[in-house]
N, C-alpha and C positions, 0 to 999 in steps of 0.2 A: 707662754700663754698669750703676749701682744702679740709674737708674731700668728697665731693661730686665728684670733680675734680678725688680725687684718686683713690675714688671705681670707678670714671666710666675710666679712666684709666685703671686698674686691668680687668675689665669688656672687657676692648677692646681689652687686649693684649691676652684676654681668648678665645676669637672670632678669632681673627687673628690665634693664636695656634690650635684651634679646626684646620680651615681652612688648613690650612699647613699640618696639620695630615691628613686629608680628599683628598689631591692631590694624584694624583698617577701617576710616569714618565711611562708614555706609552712607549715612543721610547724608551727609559733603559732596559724596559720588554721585548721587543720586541726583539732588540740587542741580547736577552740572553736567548731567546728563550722561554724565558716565558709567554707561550700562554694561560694556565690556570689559573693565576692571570691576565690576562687583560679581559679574560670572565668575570672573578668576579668582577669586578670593574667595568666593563662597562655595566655590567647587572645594577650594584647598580644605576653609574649616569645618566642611560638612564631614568630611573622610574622617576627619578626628571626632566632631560633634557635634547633635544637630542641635546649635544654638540659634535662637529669637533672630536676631538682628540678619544674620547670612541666610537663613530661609525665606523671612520674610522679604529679604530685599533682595532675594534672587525670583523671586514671583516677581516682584512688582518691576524688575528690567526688564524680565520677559514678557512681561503685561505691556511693558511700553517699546519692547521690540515687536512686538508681533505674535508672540509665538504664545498662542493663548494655553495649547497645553501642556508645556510646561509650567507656564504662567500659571496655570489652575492646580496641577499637583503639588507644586510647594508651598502655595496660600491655602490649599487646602489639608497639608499636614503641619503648617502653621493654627489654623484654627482647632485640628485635633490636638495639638502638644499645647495648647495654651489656654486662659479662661479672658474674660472681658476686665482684667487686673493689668496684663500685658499692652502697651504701650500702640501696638501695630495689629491688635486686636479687630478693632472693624474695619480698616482699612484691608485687611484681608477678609472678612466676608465680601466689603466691595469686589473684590477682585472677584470671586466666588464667584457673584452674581452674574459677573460680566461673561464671566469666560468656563462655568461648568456644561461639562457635553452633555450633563444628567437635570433633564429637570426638578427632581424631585431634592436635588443636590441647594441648584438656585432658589428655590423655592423656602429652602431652610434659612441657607443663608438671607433672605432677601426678610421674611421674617422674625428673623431674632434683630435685624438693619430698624424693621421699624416697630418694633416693639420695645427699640430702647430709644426712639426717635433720631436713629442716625441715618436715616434716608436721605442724601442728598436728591436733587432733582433728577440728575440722570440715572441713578438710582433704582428711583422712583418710579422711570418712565421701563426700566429695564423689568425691574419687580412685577409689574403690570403686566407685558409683555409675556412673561414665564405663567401668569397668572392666566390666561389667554389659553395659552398652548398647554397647561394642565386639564381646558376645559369645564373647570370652576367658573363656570359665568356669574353665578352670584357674589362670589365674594371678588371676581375680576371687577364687577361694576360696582361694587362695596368699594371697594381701595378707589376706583377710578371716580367716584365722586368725592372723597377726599380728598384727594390732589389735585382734581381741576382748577379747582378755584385760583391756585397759585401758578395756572401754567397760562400762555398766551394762546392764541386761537392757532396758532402755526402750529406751536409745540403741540397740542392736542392734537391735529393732525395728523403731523407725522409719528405723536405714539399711535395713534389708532392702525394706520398703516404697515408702520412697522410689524407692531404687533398683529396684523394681522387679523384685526376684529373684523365682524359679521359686516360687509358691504354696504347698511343703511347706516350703520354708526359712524362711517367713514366716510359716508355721502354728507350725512348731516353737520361733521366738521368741517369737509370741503367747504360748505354752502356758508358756517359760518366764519372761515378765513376768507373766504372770499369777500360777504358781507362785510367787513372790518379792513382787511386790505386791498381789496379789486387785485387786478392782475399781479401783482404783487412777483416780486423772484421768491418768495416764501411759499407764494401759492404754486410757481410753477413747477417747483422741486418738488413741492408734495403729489402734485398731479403728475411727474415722470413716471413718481414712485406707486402712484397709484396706476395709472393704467396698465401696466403689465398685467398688475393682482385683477383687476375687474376682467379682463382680457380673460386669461387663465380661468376664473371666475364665470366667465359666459354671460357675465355682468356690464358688461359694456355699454350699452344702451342708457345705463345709469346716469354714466357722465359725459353723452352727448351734450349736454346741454353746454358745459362748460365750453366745448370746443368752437361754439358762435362767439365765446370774448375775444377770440382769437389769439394767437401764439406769441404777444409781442417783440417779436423780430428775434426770436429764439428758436435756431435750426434742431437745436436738440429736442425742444418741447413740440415743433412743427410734425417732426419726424414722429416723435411718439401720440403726437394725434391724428396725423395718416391712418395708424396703426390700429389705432380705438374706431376713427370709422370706416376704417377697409373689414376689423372683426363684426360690426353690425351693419355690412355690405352696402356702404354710402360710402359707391366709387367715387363719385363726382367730390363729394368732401376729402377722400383721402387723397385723392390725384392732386389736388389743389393744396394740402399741405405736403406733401409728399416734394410738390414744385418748392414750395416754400425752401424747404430745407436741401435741396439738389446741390446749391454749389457750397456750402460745408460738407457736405454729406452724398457725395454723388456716387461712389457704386454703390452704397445704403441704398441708397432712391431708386438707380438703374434697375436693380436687383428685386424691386419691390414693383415698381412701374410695370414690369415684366408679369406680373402677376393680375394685372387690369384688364 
């Protein structure tokens, strides 16, 4: 009988030790950036079962490798297998938000985010964004005066851009980052990213104005205000920053110059 006792003893501590070898700290991995051993690992425990920890933390590598859709299908059968009791619960809506090809997907997610007030800023500014692109203009400008208050005149900006809002709403942040910061590199990033959109837009014209502060000594910003007034056919303004920007940017320029 001791000796039974002892093999199965031996027997258990062998089980128990397998077991422990077999764990793998996900958040540790994760901390350290190591996204390629939580693939591996969560590939392995997925095959047997799909627990919490290796789905959710196979979304969130993939979130930070790049790869938003796989990213978005394992946060997003993370939030179908689990309730807001789960541990990694909104942090997978975040993910949701970031990275679903379905609007109507982000959208959900982005709502239950601030319905329990877990909207971080970038969030926030994403949330809005989807809200835009559903075509909800009331309750896009509902949420987007909520939030304001807490963002800086840049950040405004560039969500209005981003997202892609109606041409005077993005004039009138232009006007007040500019107000607040003058030439600023905040403002000139948001004006890269705005000219294309006005451009496209047929909206051009809008933001002549801006291009009298002139491009301070930024061949990228020069470049893309040739652009804005060679589209409302003010050669003389475009050839002039189009020069600006030539020796960063000289077959850009050649190629465009050509075009005068």
């Amino acid at each position: 009988m001791k000796r039974i006792r002892f093999v199965f003893f031996v027997l258990l501590l062998i089980l128990l030790s397998s077991c422990s070898k077999n764990s793998f700290d996900y958040a540790g991995a994760f901390k350290q950036a190591n996204y390629e051993a939580i693939l591996e690992n969560a590939e392995i425990e997925l095959k047997k079962d799909i627990k919490g920890d290796a789905l959710y933390y196979k979304g969130a590598a993939y979130y930070q490798l790049g790869n938003y859709t796989e990213s978005f299908r394992a946060a997003y059968l993370y939030y179908l297998l689990n309730d807001s009791s789960s541990e990694n619960y909104y942090d997978s809506l975040r993910i949701i938000l970031h990275t679903s090809p379905y609007n109507e997907i982000a959208l959900e997610a982005g709502r239950l985010l601030k319905d329990e007030n877990m909207l971080l800023k970038q969030n926030a500014i994403k949330y809005y964004q989807e809200l835009v692109i559903s075509g909800d203009v009331n309750a896009a400008e509902e949420f987007f005066q909520t939030i304001s208050g807490s963002l800086s005149a840049s950040e405004i900006a560039m969500m209005n851009i981003v997202s892609e809002a109606p041409s005077g709403k993005i004039l009138s942040s232009l006007e007040s980052l500019y107000s607040s910061d003058g030439l600023s590199s905040g403002f000139i990033e948001a004006m890269k990213l705005a000219i294309p959109l006005f451009i496209n837009r047929h909206d051009g014209i809008m933001l002549a104005e801006f291009a009298g502060y002139g491009d301070s000594s930024d061949p990228a910003y020069a470049l893309s205000l040739g652009d804005l007034m060679y589209s409302i056919n003010d050669m003389e303004m475009a050839r002039k920053f189009w020069l600006d920007a030539s020796e960063a940017f000289p077959m850009q320029t050649d190629f465009r110059m050509q075009e005068l």
